[in-house]
N, C-alpha and C positions, 0 to 999 in steps of 0.2 A: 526161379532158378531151376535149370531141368536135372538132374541125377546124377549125369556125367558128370557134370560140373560142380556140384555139390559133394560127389565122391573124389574130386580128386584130389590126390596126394602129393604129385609132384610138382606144383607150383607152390603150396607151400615152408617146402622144404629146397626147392632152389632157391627162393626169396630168403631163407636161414642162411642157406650155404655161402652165398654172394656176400651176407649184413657179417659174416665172420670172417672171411675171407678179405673183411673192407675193399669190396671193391667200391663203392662208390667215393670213397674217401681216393682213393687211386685215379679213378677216372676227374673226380674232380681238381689233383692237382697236375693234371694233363697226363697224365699215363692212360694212354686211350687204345693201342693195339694190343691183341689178345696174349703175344710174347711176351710183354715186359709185367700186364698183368698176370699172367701166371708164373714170371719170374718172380713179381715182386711181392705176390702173395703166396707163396710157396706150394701151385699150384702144378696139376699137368695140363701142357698148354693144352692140347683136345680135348680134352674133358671139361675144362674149364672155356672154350670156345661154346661147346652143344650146351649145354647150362645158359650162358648169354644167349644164344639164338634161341635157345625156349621163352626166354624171360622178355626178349628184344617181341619177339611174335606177340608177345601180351602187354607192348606200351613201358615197361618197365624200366629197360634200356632201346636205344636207339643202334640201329650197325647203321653206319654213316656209308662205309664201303668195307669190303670184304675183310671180318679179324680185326674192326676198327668198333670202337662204341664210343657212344655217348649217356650221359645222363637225360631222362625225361624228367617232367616235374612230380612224376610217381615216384621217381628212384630218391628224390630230396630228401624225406624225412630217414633214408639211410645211410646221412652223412652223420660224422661223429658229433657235429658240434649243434645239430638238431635238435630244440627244444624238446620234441616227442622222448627221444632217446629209444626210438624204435630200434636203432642197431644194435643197444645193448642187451635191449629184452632178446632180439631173438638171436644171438650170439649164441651158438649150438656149445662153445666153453666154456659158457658163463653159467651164471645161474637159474637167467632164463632158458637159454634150450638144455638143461637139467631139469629144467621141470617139463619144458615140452615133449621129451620122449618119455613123460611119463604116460602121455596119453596114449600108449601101446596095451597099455595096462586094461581099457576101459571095459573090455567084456568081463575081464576077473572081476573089474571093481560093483559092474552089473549082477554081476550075477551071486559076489560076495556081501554088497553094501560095503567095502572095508576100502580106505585109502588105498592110490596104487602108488605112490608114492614109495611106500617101503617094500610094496611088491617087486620093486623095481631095483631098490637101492639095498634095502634089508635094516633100513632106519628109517627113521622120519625127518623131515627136511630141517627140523628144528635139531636134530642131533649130529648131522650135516654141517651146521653152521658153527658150531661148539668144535667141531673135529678137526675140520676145515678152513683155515684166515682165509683163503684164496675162496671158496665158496660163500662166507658169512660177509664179504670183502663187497660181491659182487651181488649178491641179494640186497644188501646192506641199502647200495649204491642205488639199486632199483626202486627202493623205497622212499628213496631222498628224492629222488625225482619225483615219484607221482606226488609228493607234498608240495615240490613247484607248485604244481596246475591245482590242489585243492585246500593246501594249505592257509592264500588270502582268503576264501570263503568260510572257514571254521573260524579265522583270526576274529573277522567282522559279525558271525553270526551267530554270536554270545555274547553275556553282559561278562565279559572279564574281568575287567575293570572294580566289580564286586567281590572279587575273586582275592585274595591272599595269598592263599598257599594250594597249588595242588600236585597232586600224585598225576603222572602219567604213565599209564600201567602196559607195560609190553609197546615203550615207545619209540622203538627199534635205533637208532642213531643220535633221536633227538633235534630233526629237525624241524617239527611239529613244535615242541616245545620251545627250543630257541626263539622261533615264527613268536609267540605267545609273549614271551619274554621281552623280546626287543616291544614288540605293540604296547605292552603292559609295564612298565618301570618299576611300579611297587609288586608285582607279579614276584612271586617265590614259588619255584619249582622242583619236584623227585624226579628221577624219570626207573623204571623197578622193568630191565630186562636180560636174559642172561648175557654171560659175560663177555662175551665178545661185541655186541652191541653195546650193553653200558660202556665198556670201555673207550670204543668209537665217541661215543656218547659224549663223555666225560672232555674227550679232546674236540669236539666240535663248540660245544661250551665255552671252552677257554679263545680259540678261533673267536670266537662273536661277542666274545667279552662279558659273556652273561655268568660267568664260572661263580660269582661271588653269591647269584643268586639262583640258578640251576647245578644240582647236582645229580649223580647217575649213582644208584645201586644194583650191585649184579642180583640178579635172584629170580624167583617164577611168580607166576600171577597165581599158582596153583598153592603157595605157599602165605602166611600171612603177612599181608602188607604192611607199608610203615602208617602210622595210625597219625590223627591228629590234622589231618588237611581237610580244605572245605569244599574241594572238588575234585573225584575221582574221575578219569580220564581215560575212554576206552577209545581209539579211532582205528579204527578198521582190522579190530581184532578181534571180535565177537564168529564173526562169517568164518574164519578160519576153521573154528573148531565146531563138533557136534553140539546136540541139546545137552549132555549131559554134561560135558565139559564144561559149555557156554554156561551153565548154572552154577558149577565148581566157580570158575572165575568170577561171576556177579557174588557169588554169596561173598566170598575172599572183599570186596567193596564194600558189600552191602556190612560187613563185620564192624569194617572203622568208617563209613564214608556220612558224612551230613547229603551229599549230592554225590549222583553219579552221572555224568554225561558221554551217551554214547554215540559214535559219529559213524554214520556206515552209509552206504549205498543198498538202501532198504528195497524191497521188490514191489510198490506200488501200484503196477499194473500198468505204468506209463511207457516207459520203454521196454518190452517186454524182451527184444533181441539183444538189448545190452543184458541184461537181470539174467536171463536164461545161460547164456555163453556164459557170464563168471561163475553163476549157478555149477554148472556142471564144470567147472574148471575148480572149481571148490571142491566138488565131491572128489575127482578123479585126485586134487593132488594130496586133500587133507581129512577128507569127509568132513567138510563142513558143510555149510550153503548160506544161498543168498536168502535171506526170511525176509516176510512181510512185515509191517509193523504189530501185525492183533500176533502174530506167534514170536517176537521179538516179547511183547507185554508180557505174555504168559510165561513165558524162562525169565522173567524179571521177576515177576509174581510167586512164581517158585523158590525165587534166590530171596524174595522177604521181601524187597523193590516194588514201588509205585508210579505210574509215569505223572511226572508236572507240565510239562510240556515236551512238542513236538517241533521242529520246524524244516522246511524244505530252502535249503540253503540252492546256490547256485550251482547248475552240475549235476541237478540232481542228486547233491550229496542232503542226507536226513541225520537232523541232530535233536539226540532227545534227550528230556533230562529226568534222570529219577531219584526218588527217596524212599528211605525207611517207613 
């Protein structure tokens, strides 16, 4: 890729503009000239023309004849009812492009080490979701999705089934745990995150009919957990935060946990353009990062933690497990 195009900025911010704008939700239910799409998306029509004809130039949409588009099969995964859910990540009102303009931030965050997240906001995106249903609503959302696509791989890629009772610690909505629940019948589940999430939580539960045997407690991983279960349950919450934090929340396990199982997208050295991109999408919104597994061991090793096993589930997703 030459420089130009590696620098450039305004295709991926017409690509946002269009996925909020739903235009391809539009065009796909025959609203296909530029008038009625800028009427019906509460757009100006010129501006909202030049925009399509940059995006048309790149494959994205098609101009059939002059002020008229079409969808291409690039423009698909920007319909609403699209397995990806790429319209809602990059919905510039939502709470994916709230996080995308954080990446404005990235020379401060270079040059501070310090999230830009609250450089930006003047909180952190965790105190965001607390403040805000509309914000905590729509992140919430984003997280139930990506347990679609990796949630049957965690399900099948453990002995559960050995499993009684566990804690799922910062397990945002719960439907990770539902997933668990329903696979597992004699499965008894906590789920321990703040309160607008456990709350979510608590009524997704009842939805899936698991309420008698998942329950939701508001609280922090930062705080002591509820003690007594035989598997602690971290997935994909380690990366968010730094070393030092990541150690706070293992030790807070390692306090009550017989096992701890953490499920993350580890940095391997395999994909290295996946790893890198969430890496630095890590630092800029939370300071956290993507870790290897030997510096994953070592913050376990600190928090008291031993690894039992390792395994490379499908996806590339790594699930390990540890003890006291």
């Amino acid at each position: 890729m030459n420089l130009m195009a590696l620098s450039d900025l305004a295709s991926p911010w017409a690509v946002r503009v269009v996925a909020t704008l739903r235009i391809a939700d539009l065009i796909a239910a025959g609203v296909t000239d530029v008038a009625t799409l800028a009427a019906r998306s509460g757009a100006d029509e010129d501006a909202l023309h030049r925009v399509l004809r940059y995006l048309a130039c790149r494959e994205l949409f098609k101009e059939t004849s002059p002020g008229v588009f079409a969808l291409t099969d690039s423009a698909r995964p920007l319909l609403s009812g699209h397995p990806l859910r790429l319209r809602d990540w990059f919905d510039l009102e939502g709470a994916g492009g709230r996080m995308d303009h954080v990446f404005s931030q990235l020379l401060a965050v270079v040059r501070t080490g310090k999230p830009g997240y609250p450089m930006l906001y003047g909180r952190e995106l965790w105190q965001d979701t607390m403040d805000s249903p509309e914000i905590a609503e729509s992140y919430d959302s984003l997280m139930a999705a990506h347990t679609q696509f990796v949630g049957p791989a965690v399900v099948s890629g453990y002995d559960w089934d050995s499993v009684g009772n566990v804690v799922d610690v910062g397990g945002g909505t719960g439907s990770l745990l539902t997933r668990l629940a329903l696979a597992n019948p004699r499965l008894r589940g906590t789920l321990v995150d703040l309160p607008e999430a456990a709350g979510a939580a608590a009524k997704g539960f009842a939805r899936a009919g698991v309420a008698d045997r998942c329950r939701a407690v508001a609280g922090s991983f930062f705080d002591p957990l509820p003690p007594g279960a035989d598997v602690y349950l971290l997935s994909w919450v380690l990366h968010d935060w730094n070393d030092a934090d990541t150690v706070r929340i293992l030790r807070r396990c390692a306090e009550v946990a017989g096992r701890v199982v953490i499920v993350e997208n580890l940095d391997t050295g395999e994909w290295p353009e996946r790893a890198t991109a969430m890496d630095l999408r890590l630092l800029v919104l939370f300071g956290g990062k993507e870790r290897t597994p030997e510096q994953l061991d070592l913050l376990a090793g600190a928090a008291g933690l031993r690894q039992l096993s390792r395994s490379l589930l499908a996806g590339g997703i790594s699930l390990l497990e540890y003890s006291r």
